[in-house]
C-alpha positions in Angstrom: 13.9 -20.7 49.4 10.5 -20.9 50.0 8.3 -20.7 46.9 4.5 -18.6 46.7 2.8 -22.2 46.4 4.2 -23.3 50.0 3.9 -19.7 51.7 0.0 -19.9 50.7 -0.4 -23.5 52.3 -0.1 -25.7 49.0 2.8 -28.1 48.7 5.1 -26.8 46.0 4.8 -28.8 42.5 7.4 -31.1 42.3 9.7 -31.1 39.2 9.0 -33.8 36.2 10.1 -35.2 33.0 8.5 -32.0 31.4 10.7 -29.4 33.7 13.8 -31.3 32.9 13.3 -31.4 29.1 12.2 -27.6 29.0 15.4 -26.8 31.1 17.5 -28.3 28.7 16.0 -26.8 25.6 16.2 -23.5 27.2 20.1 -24.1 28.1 20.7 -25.5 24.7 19.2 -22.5 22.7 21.2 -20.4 25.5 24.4 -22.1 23.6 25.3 -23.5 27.5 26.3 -26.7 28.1 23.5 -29.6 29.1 25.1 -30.7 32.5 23.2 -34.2 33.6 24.5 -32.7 37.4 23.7 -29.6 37.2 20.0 -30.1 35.7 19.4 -32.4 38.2 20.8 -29.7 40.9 18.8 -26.8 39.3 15.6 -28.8 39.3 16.1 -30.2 42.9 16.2 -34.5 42.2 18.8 -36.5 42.1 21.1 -37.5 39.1 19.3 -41.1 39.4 15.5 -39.2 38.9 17.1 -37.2 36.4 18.2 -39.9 34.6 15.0 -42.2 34.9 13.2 -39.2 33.4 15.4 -39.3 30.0 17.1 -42.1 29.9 21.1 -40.9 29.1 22.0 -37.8 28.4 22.5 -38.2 25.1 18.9 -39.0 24.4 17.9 -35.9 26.1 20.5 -34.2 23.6 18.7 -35.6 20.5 15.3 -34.6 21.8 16.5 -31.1 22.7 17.8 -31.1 19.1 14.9 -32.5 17.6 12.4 -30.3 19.2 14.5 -27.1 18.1 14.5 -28.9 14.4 11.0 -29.1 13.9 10.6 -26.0 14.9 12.6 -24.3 12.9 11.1 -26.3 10.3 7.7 -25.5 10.8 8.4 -21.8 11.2 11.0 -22.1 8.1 8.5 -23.8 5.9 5.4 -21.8 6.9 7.3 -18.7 6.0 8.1 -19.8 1.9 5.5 -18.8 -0.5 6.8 -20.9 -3.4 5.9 -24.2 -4.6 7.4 -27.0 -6.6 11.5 -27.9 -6.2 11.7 -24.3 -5.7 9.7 -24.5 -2.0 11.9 -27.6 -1.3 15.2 -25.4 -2.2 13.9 -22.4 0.0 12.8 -24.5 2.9 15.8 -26.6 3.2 18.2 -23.4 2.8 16.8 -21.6 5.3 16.7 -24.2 7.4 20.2 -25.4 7.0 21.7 -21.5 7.7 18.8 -21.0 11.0 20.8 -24.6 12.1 24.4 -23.1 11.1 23.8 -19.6 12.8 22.1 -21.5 15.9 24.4 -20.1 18.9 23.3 -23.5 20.8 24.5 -25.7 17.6 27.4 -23.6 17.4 28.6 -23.7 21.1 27.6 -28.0 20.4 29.5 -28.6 17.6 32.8 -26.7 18.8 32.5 -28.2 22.4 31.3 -31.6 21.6 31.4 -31.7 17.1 31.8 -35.8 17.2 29.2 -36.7 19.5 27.0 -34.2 18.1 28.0 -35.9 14.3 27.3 -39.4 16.0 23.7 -38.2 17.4 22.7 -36.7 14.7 23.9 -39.3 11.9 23.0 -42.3 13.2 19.6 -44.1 11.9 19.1 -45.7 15.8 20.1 -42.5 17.7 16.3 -41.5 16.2 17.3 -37.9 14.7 18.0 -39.2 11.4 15.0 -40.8 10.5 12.7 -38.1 11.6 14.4 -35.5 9.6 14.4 -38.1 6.8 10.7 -38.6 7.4 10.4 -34.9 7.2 12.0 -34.2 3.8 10.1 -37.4 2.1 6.7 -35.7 3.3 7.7 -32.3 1.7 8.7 -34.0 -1.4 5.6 -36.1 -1.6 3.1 -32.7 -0.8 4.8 -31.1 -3.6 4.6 -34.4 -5.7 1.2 -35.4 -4.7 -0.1 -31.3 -5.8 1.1 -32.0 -9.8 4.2 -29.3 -8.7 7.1 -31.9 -8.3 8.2 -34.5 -10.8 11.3 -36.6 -10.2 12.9 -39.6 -11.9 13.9 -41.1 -8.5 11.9 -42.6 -5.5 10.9 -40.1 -3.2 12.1 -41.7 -0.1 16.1 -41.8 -1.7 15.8 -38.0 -2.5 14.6 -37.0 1.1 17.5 -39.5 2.4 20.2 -37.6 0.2 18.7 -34.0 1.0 19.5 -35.4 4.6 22.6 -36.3 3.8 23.2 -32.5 2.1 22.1 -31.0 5.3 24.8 -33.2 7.6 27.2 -32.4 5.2 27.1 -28.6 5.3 26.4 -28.3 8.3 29.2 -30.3 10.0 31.7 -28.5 6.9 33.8 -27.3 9.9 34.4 -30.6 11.4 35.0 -32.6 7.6 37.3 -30.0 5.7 37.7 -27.7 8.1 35.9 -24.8 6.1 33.6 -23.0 7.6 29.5 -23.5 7.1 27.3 -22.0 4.4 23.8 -22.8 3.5 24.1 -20.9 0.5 26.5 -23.4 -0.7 24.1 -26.1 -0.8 21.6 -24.3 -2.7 22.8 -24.9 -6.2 23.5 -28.6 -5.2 20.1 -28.9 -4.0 18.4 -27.1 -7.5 20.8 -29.7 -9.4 19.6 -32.5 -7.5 15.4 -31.5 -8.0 15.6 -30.3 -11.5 
């Protein structure tokens, strides 16, 4: 196949880091599988290139789900008008049920529901403490604006919100029932009241 960059004279752009991450993401969102082989076939290198470029495939999984986290998050949180425990209760429901309805999170978690647990769980895996980091800086916004007022360190609450959102959405996988992000919401108003 010869591409409009080589028929004009210029050498075609040769794939990077970038092209393999956006390749992923878009397969992931597309609820298809993320094939180390058949990135690495679709964006022309070798399985070694692809692999220099990421590192495992299991890092590229928890960037892929990272980048589709934050944002979610972003769009979640920008679209909540209220403020105090209630904003926190909003933003993390609607978050939780975007991440439960996800057709790419859905196709993960049935395919591939352990690794995805182990990725997404583990403090050196690097998911974890971002979405950690996250919920601590909503907390402290609302605390830091007069809005928020709890008898516990900040830092513990965003750890167990955390812990709220793994545990709903990976319902399937622990008791065999199926997800629901409206299920967490009275947990979460008990736990910032």
């Amino acid at each position: 196949m010869t591409s409009a960059a080589s028929q004009a004279g210029r050498p075609a752009q040769r794939p990077s880091a970038d092209d393999a991450f956006r390749l992923a993401r878009r397969k992931f969102l597309g609820a298809e599988r993320i094939d180390m082989s058949a990135l690495a076939a679709e964006l022309g290198v070798n399985r070694v290139t692809l692999y220099r470029w990421v590192g495992s495939r299991n890092k590229l999984l928890v960037e892929v789900v990272w980048s589709v986290a934050q944002r979610t998050l972003e769009k979640v949180d920008a679209s909540v008008r209220a403020r105090g425990a209630e904003r926190v209760v909003q933003v993390v429901t609607r978050f939780l049920d975007a991440v439960i309805t996800s057709e790419g999170m859905r196709r993960w978690l049935a395919e591939e529901g352990e690794l995805a647990m182990r990725l997404l769980t583990r403090h050196d895996t690097g998911f974890q403490p971002r979405l950690i980091d996250w919920a601590h800086s909503l907390l402290v916004e609302e605390s830091d604006a007069g809005r928020l007022d709890l008898p516990a360190e900040l830092h513990e609450v965003a750890y167990v919100i955390v812990r709220l959102i793994e545990s709903y959405t990976y319902l399937d996988l622990i008791t065999g029932e199926d997800p629901d992000a409206q299920r967490a919401e009275p947990i979460l108003r008990l736990l910032l009241r």
